[in-house]
N, C-alpha and C positions, 0 to 999 in steps of 0.2 A: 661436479654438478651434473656428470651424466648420469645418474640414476634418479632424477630428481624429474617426475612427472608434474609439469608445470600447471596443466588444467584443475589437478587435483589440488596442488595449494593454491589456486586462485580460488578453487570451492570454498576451501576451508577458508580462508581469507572473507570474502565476500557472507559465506553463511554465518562466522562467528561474527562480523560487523554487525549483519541483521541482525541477529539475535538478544547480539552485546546491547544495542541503541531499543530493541522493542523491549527487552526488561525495565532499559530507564524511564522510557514511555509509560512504563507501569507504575514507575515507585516516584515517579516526578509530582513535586505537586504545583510547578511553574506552569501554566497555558504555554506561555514562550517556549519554555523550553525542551518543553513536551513535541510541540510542535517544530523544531530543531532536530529533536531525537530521531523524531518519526521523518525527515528529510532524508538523514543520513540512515535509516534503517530500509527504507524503502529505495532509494538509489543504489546501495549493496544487491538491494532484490531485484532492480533493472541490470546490475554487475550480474547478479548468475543467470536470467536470462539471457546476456547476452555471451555469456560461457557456453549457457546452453545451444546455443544459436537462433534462438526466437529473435532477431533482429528486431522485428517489428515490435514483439510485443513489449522489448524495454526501453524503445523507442517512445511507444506508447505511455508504458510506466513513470517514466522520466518526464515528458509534457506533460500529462495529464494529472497526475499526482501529485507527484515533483515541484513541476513548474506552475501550474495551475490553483493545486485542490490548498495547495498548505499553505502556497504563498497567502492565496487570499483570507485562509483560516486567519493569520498572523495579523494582516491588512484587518481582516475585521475585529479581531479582537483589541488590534491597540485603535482603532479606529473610534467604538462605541464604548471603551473602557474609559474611568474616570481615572483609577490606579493606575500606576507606571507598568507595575505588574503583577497578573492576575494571577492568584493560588487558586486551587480547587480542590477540594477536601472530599471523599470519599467516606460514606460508611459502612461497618462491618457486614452489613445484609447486602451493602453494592458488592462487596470484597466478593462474597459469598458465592450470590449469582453470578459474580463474572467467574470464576474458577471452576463450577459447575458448568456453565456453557461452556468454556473455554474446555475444560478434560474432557467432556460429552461429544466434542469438536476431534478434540486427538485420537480419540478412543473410534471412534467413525473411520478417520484416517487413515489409521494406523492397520485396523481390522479391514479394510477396503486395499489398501497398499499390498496388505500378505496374503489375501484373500483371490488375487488374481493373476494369474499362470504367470501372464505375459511379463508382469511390472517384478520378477523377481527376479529380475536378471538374468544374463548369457555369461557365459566365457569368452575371453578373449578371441576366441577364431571366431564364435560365432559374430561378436559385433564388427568386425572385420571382414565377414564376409557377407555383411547385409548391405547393399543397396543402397543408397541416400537418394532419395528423390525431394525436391523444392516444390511442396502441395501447400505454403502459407502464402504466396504468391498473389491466386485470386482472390482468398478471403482477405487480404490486406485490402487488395485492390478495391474489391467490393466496402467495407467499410470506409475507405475514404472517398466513394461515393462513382467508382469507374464502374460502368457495367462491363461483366465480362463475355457478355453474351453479346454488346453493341461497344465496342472500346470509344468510338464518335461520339455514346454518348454518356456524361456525365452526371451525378448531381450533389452537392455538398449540404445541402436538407440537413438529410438526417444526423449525419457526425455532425456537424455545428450544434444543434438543436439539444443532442444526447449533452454534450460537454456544455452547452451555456445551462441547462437545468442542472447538469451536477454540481457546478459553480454555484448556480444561485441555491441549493440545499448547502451545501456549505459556508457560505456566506450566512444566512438565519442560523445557522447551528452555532457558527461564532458567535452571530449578535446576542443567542440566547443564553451564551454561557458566560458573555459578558455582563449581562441584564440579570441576570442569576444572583449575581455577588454584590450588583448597585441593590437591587430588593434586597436582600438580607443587611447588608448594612442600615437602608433607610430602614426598616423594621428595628434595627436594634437601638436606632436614634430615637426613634418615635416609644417605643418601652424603656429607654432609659438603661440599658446594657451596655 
C-alpha cells in the first residue's frame, strides 16, 4: 500500500458519493427520499472540502445544509402532508429546462476552468514549493460576527438573521410542495378522476 496516494482516493471516494446520491436526487420521485439523497450527497461535498482544507467551509456545509436546510425540508414536508409519502411527478418541458440550464451551467464551467492560466495546474515541484499561507481565518472570523479590526468587539446580527431566513424559504418551499399534491388530489375528487 505504499504507492497508494491516500488523498486521491478519498477524492474519488467522496466525489463519486456525490455524484452517485445527486443523480438519485434526479430520478427519485419520493420527497423523502430525495431529500435523504441530497443529505448524503451534500455531506460527501463537506467530505471534499474538508480534503480540500476549507475547514470552515464544510463545517459550514454540514450545519447549515446538512443539519439545518433538509432536516427541516423533511420536518415540513411530513409535517403539512396528508400522505405517508409524498411523490412528485415532473414533466417533459420540466425535464427539458432543467438539462438545458443544467449543460448551460457545465458548459460556463467548464469553459471558465480551461480558460484560466492559473486553475490548470502545476507539477509536482511546483506545488511543493508554493507557500501555504492561512488567509480563511479572518473572513471566518468575520462571518461569525468577530470584528477583526476590534476582536472586543462582536456581533451575531447578521449570521443568525442570513440562516433563520434561509430556514424560513425552506420551510414554505416544503409546505408548498406539499400543498401541491393535497390541491391536485382535491381537484381530481371534486371532477370525479
Amino acid at each position: 500500500m505504499e504507492g497508494i496516494y491516500w488523498p486521491s482516493v478519498f477524492f474519488l471516494l467522496f466525489g463519486g458519493i456525490a455524484c452517485a446520491f445527486a443523480v438519485a436526487v434526479l430520478f427519485s420521485k419520493n420527497i423523502v427520499r430525495m431529500a435523504f439523497y441530497l443529505v448524503i450527497s451534500l455531506a460527501a461535498t463537506a467530505g471534499l472540502f474538508f480534503l480540500a482544507g476549507a475547514d470552515f467551509v464544510g463545517a459550514m456545509q454540514l450545519m447549515i445544509y446538512v443539519g439545518g436546510t433538509l432536516v427541516l425540508l423533511v420536518f415540513g414536508v411530513m409535517l403539512t402532508s396528508q400522505e405517508r409519502f409524498v411523490e412528485m411527478k415532473s414533466d417533459a418541458g420540466d425535464w427539458v429546462i432543467g438539462i438545458f440550464a443544467g449543460g448551460a451551467l457545465l458548459v460556463v464551467l467548464i469553459w471558465a476552468a480551461f480558460s484560466i492560466p492559473a486553475w490548470q495546474g502545476m507539477d509536482a515541484a511546483e506545488a511543493n514549493a508554493v507557500a501555504v499561507k492561512k488567509t480563511v481565518t479572518p473572513i471566518a472570523m468575520g462571518l461569525l460576527g468577530f470584528r477583526v479590526d476590534a476582536p472586543d468587539r462582536s456581533g451575531y446580527f447578521f449570521p443568525f438573521e442570513i440562516v433563520s431566513v434561509h430556514l424560513l424559504v425552506v420551510l414554505v418551499g416544503a409546505a408548498y410542495l406539499a400543498r401541491a399534491k393535497r390541491k391536485t388530489t382535491s381537484a381530481n375528487l371534486a371532477t370525479g378522476d
